[in-house]
Each structure stands twice: as structure tokens, then as C-alpha cells.
C-alpha positions as CSV (number, residue, x, y, z in Angstrom):
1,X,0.0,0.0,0.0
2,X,1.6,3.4,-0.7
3,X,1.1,6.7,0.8
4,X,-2.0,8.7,2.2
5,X,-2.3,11.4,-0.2
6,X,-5.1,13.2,1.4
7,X,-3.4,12.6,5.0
8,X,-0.6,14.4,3.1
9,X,-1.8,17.6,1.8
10,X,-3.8,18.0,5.4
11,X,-0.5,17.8,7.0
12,X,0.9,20.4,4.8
13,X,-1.7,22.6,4.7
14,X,-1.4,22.4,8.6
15,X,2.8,22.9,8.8
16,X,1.9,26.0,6.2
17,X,-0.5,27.6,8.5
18,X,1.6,26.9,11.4
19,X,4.6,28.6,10.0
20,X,2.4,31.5,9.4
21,X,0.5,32.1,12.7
22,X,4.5,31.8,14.7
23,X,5.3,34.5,11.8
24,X,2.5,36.4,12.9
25,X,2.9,35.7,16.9
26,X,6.3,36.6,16.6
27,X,6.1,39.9,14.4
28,X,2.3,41.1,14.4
29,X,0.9,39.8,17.6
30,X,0.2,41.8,20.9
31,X,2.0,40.2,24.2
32,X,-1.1,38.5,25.4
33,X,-1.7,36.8,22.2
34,X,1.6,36.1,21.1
35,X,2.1,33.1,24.0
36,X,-0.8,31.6,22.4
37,X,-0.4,31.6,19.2
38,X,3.6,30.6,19.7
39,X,2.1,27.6,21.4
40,X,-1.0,26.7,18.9
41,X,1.4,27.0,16.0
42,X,4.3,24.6,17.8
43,X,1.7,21.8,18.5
44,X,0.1,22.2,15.2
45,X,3.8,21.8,13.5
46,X,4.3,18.9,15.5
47,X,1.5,17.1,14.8
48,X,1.0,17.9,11.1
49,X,5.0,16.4,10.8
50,X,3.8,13.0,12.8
51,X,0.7,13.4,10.2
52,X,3.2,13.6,7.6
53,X,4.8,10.6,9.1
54,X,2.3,9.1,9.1
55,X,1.1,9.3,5.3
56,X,4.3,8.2,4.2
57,X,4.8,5.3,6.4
58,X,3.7,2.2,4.2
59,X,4.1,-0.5,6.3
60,X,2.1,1.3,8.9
61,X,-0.9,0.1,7.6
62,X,-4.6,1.7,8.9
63,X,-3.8,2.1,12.2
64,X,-0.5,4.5,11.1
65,X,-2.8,6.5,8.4
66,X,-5.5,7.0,11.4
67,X,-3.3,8.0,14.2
68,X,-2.2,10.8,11.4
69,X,-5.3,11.8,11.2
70,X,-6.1,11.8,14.7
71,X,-2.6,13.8,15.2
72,X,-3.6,16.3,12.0
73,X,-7.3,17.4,13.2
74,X,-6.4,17.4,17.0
75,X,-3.3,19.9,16.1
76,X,-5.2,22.3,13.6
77,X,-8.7,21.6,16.7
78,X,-5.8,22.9,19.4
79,X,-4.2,25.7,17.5
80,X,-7.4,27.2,16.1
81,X,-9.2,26.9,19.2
82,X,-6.3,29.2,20.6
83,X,-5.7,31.4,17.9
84,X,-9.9,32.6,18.3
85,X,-9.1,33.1,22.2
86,X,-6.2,35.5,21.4
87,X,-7.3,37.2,18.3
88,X,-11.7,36.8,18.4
89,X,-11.2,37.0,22.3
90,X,-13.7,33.9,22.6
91,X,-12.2,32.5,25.9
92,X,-15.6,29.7,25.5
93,X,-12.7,28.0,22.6
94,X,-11.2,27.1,25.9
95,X,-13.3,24.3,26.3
96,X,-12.6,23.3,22.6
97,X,-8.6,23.0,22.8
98,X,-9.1,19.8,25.1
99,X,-10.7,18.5,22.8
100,X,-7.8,18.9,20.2
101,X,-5.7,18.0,23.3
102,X,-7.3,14.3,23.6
103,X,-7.1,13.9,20.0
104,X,-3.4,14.7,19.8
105,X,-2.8,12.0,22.7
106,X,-5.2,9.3,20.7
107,X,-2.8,10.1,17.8
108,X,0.3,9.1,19.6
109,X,-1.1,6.0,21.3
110,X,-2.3,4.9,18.0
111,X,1.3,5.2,16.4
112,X,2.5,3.4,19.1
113,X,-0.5,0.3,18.8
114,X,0.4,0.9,14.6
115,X,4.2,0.3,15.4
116,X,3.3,-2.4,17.7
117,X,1.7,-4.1,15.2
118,X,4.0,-3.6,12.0
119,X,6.8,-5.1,14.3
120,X,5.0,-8.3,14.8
121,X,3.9,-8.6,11.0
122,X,7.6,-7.9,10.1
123,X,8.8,-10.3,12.8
């Protein structure tokens, strides 16, 4: 099985727009939005290069392409739920980035069941 290109593009749509709101936390944003931002961005790049991971990852299987997935949305669910508390001032998205949170953790323990896995295929 080859790549995930739709896991793919997500995951660089997401590194893109991570790059961009650190740009913009770093030379646009006000003090009290900057720290969030700085912090949405760096989750959302990590997670959309674990999605990217992911995607390419052939011998992963299902469980690698979902815990991309799970890695992808939670990241961009995190980092837009914080960029809308610094920059729309809607502190209810507080309740949102959990969510985003969870879904970044699922992602991980998924990778970890998918490399679990592969290793006892390729055994």
C-alpha cells in the first residue's frame, strides 16, 4: 500500500498555517496573544509532521494513516481553538482545545498500537 495522499496535503496545509500564525505571533501579535499563538502554532507543526509521518509510512498500515489523522485534526482543533481566544477574544474555545488536546494524545497511542503491530507482522 503506498502513501495517504489526502493525509498528506492536510499535513501540509497544517505545517503551512503553522509557519504562518508563529510569523504572525512573533512579528504582528500583541503580548497577550503572542504566547498563544507561539504555542498553537508549535503543537500544530508537531503534529502535522507526525501526520506527515504518518502518510508516508507504508508498512504502517490503517492504524498508522489513522493515528495521522487523529494527530492532523487534533493539532489544527488545538491551535485554532487558541488562535480565536487570542485574536476573536472567545475565551468559550477554551473548552474546545481539550478536545484537540485528547485527539493529539489518541494520535500518539495509536502510532504506538500501529508500530506495535508492524513489528510483529515484520517479525
Amino acid at each position: 500500500m503506498g502513501h495517504d495522499r489526502n493525509l498528506l496535503v492536510f499535513a501540509a496545509f497544517n505545517g503551512a498555517m503553522a509557519v504562518a500564525l508563529g510569523a504572525f505571533a512573533a512579528h504582528g501579535a500583541g503580548p497577550a496573544v503572542k504566547s498563544l499563538l507561539t504555542t498553537g502554532a508549535q503543537y500544530q507543526m508537531v503534529h502535522a509532521v507526525l501526520a506527515v509521518a504518518c502518510a508516508i509510512w507504508t508498512t504502517g498500515g490503517r492504524t498508522a494513516r489513522i493515528a495521522g489523522w487523529l494527530a492532523a485534526g487534533g493539532g489544527l482543533i488545538f491551535c485554532l481553538a487558541l488562535a480565536m481566544i487570542g485574536l476573536l477574544s472567545l475565551p468559550v474555545m477554551g473548552a474546545v482545545a481539550p478536545v484537540g488536546g485528547v485527539l493529539m494524545i489518541a494520535g500518539w497511542i495509536v502510532l504506538a498500537v500501529a508500530a506495535f503491530r508492524s513489528h510483529i507482522v515484520n517479525a
